[in-house]
Each structure stands twice: as C-alpha cells, then as structure tokens.
C-alpha positions in Angstrom: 45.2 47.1 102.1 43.8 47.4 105.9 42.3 50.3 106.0 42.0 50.7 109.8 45.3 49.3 109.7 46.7 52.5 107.4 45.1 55.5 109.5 46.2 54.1 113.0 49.5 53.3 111.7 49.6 56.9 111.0 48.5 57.6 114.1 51.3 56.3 116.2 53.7 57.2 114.1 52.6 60.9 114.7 52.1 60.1 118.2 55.6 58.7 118.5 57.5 61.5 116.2 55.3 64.4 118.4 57.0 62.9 121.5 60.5 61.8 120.0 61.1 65.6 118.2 61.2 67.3 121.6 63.9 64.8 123.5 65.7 64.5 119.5 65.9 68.3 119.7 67.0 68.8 123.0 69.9 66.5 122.1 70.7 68.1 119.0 70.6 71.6 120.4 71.7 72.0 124.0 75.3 69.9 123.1 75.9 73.3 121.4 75.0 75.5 123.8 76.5 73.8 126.9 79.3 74.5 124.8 79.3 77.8 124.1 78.6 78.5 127.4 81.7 77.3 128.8 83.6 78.4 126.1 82.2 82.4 127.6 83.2 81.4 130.8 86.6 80.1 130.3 87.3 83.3 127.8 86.5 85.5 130.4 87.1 83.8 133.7 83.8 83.9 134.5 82.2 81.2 136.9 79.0 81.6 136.7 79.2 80.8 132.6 81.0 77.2 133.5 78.5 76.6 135.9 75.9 77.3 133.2 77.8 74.7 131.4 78.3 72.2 134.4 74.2 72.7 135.4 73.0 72.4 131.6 75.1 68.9 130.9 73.5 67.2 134.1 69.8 68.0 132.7 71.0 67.0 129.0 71.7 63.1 129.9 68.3 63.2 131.3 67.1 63.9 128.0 69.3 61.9 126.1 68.4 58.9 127.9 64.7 59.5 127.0 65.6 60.2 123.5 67.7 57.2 122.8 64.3 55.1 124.2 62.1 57.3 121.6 64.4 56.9 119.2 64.8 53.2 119.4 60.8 53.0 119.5 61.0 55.0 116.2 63.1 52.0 114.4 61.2 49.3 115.7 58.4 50.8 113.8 59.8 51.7 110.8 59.5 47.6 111.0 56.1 47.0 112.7 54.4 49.6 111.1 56.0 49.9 107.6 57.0 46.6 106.6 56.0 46.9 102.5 58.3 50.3 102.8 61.2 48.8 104.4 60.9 45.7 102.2 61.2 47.8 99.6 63.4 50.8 100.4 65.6 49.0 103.6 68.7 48.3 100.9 69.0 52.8 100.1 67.8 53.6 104.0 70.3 51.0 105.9 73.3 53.3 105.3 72.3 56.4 107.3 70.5 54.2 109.5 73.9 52.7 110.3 75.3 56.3 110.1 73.3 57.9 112.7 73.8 55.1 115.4 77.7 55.3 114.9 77.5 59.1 115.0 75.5 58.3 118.5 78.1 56.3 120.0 80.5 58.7 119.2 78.1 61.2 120.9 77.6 58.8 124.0 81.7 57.5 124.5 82.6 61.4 125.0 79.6 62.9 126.6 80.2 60.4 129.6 84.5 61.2 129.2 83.2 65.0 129.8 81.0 64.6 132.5 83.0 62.2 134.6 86.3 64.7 134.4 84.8 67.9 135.7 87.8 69.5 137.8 90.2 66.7 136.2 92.0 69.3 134.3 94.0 72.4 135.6 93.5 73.9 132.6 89.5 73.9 131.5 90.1 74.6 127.7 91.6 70.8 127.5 88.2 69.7 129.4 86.4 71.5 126.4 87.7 70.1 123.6 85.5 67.1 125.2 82.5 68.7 124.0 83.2 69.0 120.5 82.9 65.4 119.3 79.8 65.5 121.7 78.6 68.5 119.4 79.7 67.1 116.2 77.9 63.7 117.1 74.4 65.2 118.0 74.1 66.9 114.8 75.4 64.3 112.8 73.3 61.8 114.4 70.2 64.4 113.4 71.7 65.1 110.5 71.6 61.4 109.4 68.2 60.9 110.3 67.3 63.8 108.4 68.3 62.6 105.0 66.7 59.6 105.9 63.2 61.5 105.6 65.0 63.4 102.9 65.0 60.4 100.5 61.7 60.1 101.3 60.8 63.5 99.9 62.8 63.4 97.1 63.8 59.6 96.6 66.3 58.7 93.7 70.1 56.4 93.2 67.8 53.9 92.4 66.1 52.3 89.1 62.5 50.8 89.9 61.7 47.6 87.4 58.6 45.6 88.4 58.1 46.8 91.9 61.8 45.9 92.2 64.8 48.6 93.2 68.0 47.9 91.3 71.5 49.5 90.3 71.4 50.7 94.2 73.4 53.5 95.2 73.1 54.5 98.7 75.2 57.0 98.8 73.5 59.1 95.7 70.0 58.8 97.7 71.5 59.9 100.4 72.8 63.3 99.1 69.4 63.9 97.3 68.0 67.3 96.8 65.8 67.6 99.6 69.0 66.7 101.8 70.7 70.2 102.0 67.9 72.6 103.2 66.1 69.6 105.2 69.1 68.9 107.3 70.2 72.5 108.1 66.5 73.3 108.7 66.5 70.7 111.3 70.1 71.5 112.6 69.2 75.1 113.3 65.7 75.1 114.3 66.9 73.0 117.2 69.9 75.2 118.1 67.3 77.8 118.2 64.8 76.1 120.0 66.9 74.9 122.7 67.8 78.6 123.3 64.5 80.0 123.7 63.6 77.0 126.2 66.6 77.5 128.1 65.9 81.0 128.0 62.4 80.4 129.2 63.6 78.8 132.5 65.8 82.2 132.9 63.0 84.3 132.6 60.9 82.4 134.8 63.4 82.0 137.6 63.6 85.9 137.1 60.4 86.7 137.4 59.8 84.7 140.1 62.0 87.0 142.3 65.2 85.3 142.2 67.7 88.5 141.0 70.4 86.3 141.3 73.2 87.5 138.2 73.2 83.8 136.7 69.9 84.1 135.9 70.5 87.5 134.5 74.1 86.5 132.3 72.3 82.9 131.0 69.2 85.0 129.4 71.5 87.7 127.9 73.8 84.7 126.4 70.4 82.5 125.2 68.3 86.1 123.4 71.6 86.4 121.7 72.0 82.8 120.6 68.4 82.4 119.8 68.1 85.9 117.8 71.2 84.4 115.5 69.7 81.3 115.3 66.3 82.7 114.4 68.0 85.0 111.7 69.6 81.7 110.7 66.1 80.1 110.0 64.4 82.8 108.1 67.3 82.6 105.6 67.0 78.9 105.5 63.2 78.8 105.6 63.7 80.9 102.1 65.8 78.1 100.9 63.3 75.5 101.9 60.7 77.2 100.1 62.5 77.7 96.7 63.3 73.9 97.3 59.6 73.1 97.4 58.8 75.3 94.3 61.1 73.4 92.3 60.8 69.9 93.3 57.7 69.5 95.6 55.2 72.3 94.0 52.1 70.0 95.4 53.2 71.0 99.2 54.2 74.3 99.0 50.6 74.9 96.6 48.6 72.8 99.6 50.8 74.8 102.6 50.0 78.4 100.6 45.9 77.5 99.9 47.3 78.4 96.2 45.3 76.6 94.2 45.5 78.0 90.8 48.7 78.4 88.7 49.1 82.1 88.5 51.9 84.6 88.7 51.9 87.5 91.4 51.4 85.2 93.5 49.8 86.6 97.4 51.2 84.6 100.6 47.8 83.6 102.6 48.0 83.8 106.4 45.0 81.7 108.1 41.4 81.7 106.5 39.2 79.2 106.3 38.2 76.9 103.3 34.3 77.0 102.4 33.3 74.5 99.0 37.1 75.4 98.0 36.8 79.4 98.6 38.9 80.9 101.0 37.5 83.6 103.8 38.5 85.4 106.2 42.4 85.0 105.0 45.6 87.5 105.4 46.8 88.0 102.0 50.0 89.8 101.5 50.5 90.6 98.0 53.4 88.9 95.9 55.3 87.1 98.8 54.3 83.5 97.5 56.5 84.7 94.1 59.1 85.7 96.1 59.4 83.1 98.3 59.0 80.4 95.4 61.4 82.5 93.1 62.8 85.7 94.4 60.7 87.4 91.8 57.6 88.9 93.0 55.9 88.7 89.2 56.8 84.8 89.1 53.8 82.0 87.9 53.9 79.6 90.6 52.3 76.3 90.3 48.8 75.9 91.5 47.0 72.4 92.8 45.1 72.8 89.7 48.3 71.2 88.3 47.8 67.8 90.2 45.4 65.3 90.6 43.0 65.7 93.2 44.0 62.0 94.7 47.7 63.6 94.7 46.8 66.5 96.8 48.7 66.7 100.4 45.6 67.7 103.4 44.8 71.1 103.0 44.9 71.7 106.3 49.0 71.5 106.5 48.3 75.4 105.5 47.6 76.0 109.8 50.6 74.3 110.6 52.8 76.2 108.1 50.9 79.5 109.7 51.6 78.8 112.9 55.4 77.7 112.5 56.1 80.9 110.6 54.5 83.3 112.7 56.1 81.7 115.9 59.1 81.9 114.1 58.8 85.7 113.3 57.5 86.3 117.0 60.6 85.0 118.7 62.6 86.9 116.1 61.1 89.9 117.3 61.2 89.7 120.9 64.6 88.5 121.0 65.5 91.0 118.7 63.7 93.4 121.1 65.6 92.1 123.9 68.9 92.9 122.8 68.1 96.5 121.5 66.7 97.3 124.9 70.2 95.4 126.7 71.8 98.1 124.3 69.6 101.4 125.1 69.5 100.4 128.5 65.2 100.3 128.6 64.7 99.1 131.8 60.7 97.6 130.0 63.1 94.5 129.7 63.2 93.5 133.6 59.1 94.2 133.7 57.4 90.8 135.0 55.4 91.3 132.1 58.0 90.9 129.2 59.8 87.9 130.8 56.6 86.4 130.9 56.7 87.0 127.1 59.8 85.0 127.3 58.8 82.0 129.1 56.0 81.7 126.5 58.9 81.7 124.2 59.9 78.1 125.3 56.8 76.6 124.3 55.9 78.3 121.5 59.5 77.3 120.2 58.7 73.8 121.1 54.9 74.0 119.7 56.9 75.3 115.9 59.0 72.6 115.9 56.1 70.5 116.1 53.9 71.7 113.3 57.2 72.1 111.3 57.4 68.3 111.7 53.8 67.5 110.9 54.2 70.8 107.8 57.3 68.3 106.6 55.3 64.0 107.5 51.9 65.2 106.4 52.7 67.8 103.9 54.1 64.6 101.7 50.8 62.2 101.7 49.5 60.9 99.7 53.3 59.1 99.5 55.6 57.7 102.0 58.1 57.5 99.2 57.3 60.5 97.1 56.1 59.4 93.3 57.0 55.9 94.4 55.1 54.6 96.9 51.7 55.6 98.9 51.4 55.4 102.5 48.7 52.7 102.3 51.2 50.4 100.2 53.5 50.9 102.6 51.6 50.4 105.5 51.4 47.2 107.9 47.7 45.1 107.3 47.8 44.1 111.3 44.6 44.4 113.3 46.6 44.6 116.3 47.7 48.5 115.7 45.2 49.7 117.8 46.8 47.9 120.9 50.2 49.2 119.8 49.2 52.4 120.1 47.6 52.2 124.2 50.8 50.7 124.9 53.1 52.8 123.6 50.8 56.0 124.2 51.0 54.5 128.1 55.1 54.4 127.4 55.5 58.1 126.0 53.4 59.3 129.3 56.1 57.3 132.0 58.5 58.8 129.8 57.1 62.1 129.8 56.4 62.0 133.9 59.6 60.7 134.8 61.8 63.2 133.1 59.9 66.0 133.9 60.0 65.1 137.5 63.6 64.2 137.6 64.9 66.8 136.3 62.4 69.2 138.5 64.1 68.0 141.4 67.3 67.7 140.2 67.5 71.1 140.2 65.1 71.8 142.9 67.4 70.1 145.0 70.5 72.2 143.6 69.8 75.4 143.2 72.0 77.8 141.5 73.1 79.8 145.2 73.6 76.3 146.9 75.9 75.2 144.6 77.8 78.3 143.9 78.4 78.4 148.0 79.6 74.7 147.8 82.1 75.6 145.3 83.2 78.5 147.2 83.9 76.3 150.6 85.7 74.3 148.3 87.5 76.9 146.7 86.4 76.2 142.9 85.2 79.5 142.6 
C-alpha cells in the first residue's frame, strides 16, 4: 500500500465527482422539465411555455457536452485510480457500466432528432413525444450509474473464495438493497435541484427589473415543480434512512453523532465533538427512532457496536446537517411561494424574497454536493462495503499527484467555458428579442 498514493487518489476522485455531480444532474433533471414545460404550453396554447422549452434545450446540450467529458474522466479513473477494485469487482460492475452508456446513446440519437425538428411538425404534440426517450434516457443513464455505487454499499450475487469472486451474477448485484432508495434519491434530488436552479435564473432576471411575463410564468411553473419534488425527497430521505438503520447502521450512527446503542434515540443538528463529547448540538428528542424505525421508543445501533478502525469520518455528520436543512429550507420557501400565489400576498414580488430565491439555486446545488460526499465518504473505511478497503483498492502510483494538477486544470476550462457560453448564449438572445423574431415570422 502507497500511502500518499491512497489519500490523493481520494482526492481526485472527490475533486472529479464534486465537478461531474452538477453537469450529471443538470442532465438528469432539466430533460424533465424542458418537458414539462412544453407539454404546459402546448395544453394551453401558450407561447411563452414552448419557448421555455425551446430556450432551456439550447442551454441543456451545453451541459451535456460537459457532462459526457466528466463522465468519461470518471471511467478512466475507475481504471487509473482503482485498479485492485476493478480487478476484482470489473466482472459484477461491467453490466450497468455497459447499461448506462447504451441508455446515453439513446439519450443522445433523440435529443439531437428534437432539437434539429423545431417547427418540423404542424402539430407540436408529435414534436414531443421526442422528449420522452430523451427523459427516459437521462434517468436511466443516472439510474445505472447509481446502482453502480449501490453495489458498492451493499455488494452481494457474488461468493468470495481466496480473494477470488465466483458463481457471478451481475444482475442479482445489480438489484441489491441499497439500489431502490439510492437511485430514486438521486433521480429526484436532481429533478428538484434543476428546478430551484432554473428558478433561480427567474428570480434573478426578476429582480433585476425585467417584469417581462416569462419570467413571471417559468418561476410559478419551477416553485411548483420544485415544492413536489422537495415533498418527494423528504419521503424518500425517510426511506433512505430506515435503509441505513437496517443494513448500514455504522453511517447513519457516524452521520447522527450517536454513538451509543440506546433507544429514544434524539436527532443531533450541528455541535461540535470535544475528546468524544458533543457541545453546543440541537437535539430534538426521539427523531433518530423515528427516522431509523417509525417508532420513536426504538434502540438504535450506536458506534459502540463497531470497531473503531470501522468507523466512517465523523465529520460526514456536517454534511448530513447541511443537506437536510437545505433540503427543509427550499421546502419552505417554495412552499411559501405558492401559498402567497394563492392569497394573492404581494411580499412574493419584494426584491427581497426573490433574492431568497436565487440563493435557492446554489444552495440546491451546495445539498447535492454534501449528499454525494454524506453517500462516498459516509462508506470508508470500504470501497466495497465488508469486502474491500479503500487502500486495497487503491492505485500504488507516485504519479497521482500530477494527475490531479492536470485534471484540476481540466475541470477549471471546463468550468469557464460553459459558464461563459452559455452566459452569452443567452445574453445574446434574450427572451424579448426572440419572442419579436418569432412574431415577424409569425410563430407566435
């Protein structure tokens, strides 16, 4: 074992999911509501909903063509980095591997059908029936990916024999039991993330001083889509944690600071550690039973029930904080939102709450990311769980170091570039020029 080798292997990789997770969720979640948008618009003849549609799938192929580079990356070091892992689990992993790249062709071959035969069709519901296999493809692609990571929470189809895997079955590692509340946690979190960012750019174009009714109709449509899709995450978040409670007791004990086997157990919001005592936490009485078990009197299982050298980092409890509380925060403002659309509060249109709202793009963005590094980190000491730990698996290379500069210099061109295309994509197209091109050309 490298040392050195391990930890900046771990590096990169975090480097490189940090950075791919944004463009992956992007393409998982804005497929969806491109089409849902122009689904509202043909329904109710309304032009500015297509255009929604029409502006949102020019800024998505930016994206995707970051993504498919990130992604690629990704694979390649699944290789580099992880050779003793792939050595040993390539024969159960190769089948969603496979999976996901088929689903992202499929993806690809109708995404360019739909945005080459804008106006093609006199009647626009044949024009989107385009965007379902688009749809379907993103979240299968992200769905295959996920039960990738699944197996590696929960590996099993499988008999180990001398450090060698046999009686295979790829298909019975694929549907393990991390797989059901991993991949709709993924598949939802980015539906609602993508709203919230979307809704962001609203909000800021808003309060900026542009009144214009686009603007107006694409943040009612996101709050709503986002509140749904925020309820939809709570409910599967309580799935995720009665998941961990049964079959990965160490993570949800390191996320929760619970580090003694006891029932009643509190939920603990924040805090700090000092020589293993916890100070200055939020403790709200019974939760961690109920979210382990539905029962609020339930014995949940403490750290004291593992080996120290078994223990995931402690500090996984932040990112589980801050993931949560985002979470509840957009809930609540979204929620917000729509009850003040509904009383007619005009508080809504105040620069101050749509600033609210463009912090909601971010913060959506910033609980995706510590939900990632709650799932990666959350499973060390193993990168297959009760199989294999991350230092077996890891690459014994002195050259990591490099990798990293390189690719570090990569994710920044990356980052630039899009950012910059797509600010003047749409700099250079705003919403009133090309709503009066469409009018001299009759389209509207």
């Amino acid at each position: 074992m490298n040392e050195s080798a391990v930890f900046w292997s771990r590096i990169l990789t975090e480097v490189t999911l940090s950075f791919h997770i944004i463009y992956a969720t992007l393409g998982v979640g804005v497929p969806i509501l491109i089409m849902i948008a122009q689904w509202v618009g043909i329904k109710n003849n309304d032009e500015h909903y297509i255009l929604m549609a029409r502006r949102w799938a020019r800024g998505f192929v930016i994206t995707v063509a970051v993504g498919v580079v990130t992604g690629t990356v990704m694979g390649l070091q699944l290789s580099l980095l992880w050779p003793n892992f792939m050595q040993v689990a390539g024969q159960l992993i190769a089948l969603p591997l496979f999976l996901e790249t088929f689903a992202f062709f499929f993806e690809a071959i109708f995404l360019g059908i739909y945005l080459y035969t804008w106006d093609r069709f006199e009647n626009q519901k044949k024009h989107l029936l385009l965007l379902i296999p688009v749809a379907i493809g993103a979240s299968m692609s992200s769905m295959f990916i996920t039960i990738l990571n699944a197996f590696m929470n929960a590996p099993q189809g499988f008999d180990m024999v001398d450090g060698q895997l046999i009686n295979i079955q790829p298909l019975v590692a694929m549907f393990n039991p991390a797989m059901p509340t991993k991949v709709a946690h993924v598949l939802v979190t980015a539906y609602m993330t993508c709203a919230f960012i979307l809704a962001s750019i609203a909000a800021y174009k808003l309060m900026r001083g542009s009144n214009h009714i686009y603007h107006k109709k694409a943040l009612y449509l996101l709050m709503k889509l986002g509140f749904i899709f925020t309820v939809a995450t709570v409910i599967i978040g309580d799935f995720s944690g009665k998941y961990l409670a049964e079959y990965q007791p160490e993570k949800l004990a390191a996320a929760e600071w619970h580090f003694e086997t006891s029932e009643n157990a509190p939920l603990v919001l924040f805090g700090v550690l000092d020589d293993g005592e916890i100070k200055y936490a939020i403790e709200i009485p019974y939760i961690l039973s109920v979210l382990a078990h539905s029962n609020p009197t339930a014995e949940v299982i403490g750290l004291d029930q593992f080996p120290v050298e078994e223990h995931p980092p402690y500090y996984i409890h932040y990112f589980f904080d801050v993931m949560v509380m985002i979470g509840m925060f957009m809930l609540f403002i979204s929620a917000i939102y729509l009850l003040a659309i509904w009383r007619k509060w005009s508080f809504i249109r105040s620069k101050w709450f749509r600033f609210i709202v463009v912090l909601g793009g971010p913060l959506s963005v910033i609980a995706i990311e510590t939900g990632w590094w709650l799932a990666e980190v959350g499973r060390q000491p193993w990168v297959l769980r009760g199989y294999m730990t991350t230092a077996e698996g890891a690459t014994t290379s002195d050259h990591v170091e490099l990798m990293l500069i390189l690719f570090s210099i990569l994710y920044f061109i990356l980052a630039v570039g899009s950012i910059v295309t797509l600010h003047r994509m749409f700099k250079n197209n705003p919403i009133v020029k090309e709503i009066a091109k469409r009018s001299s050309k009759g389209d509207v």
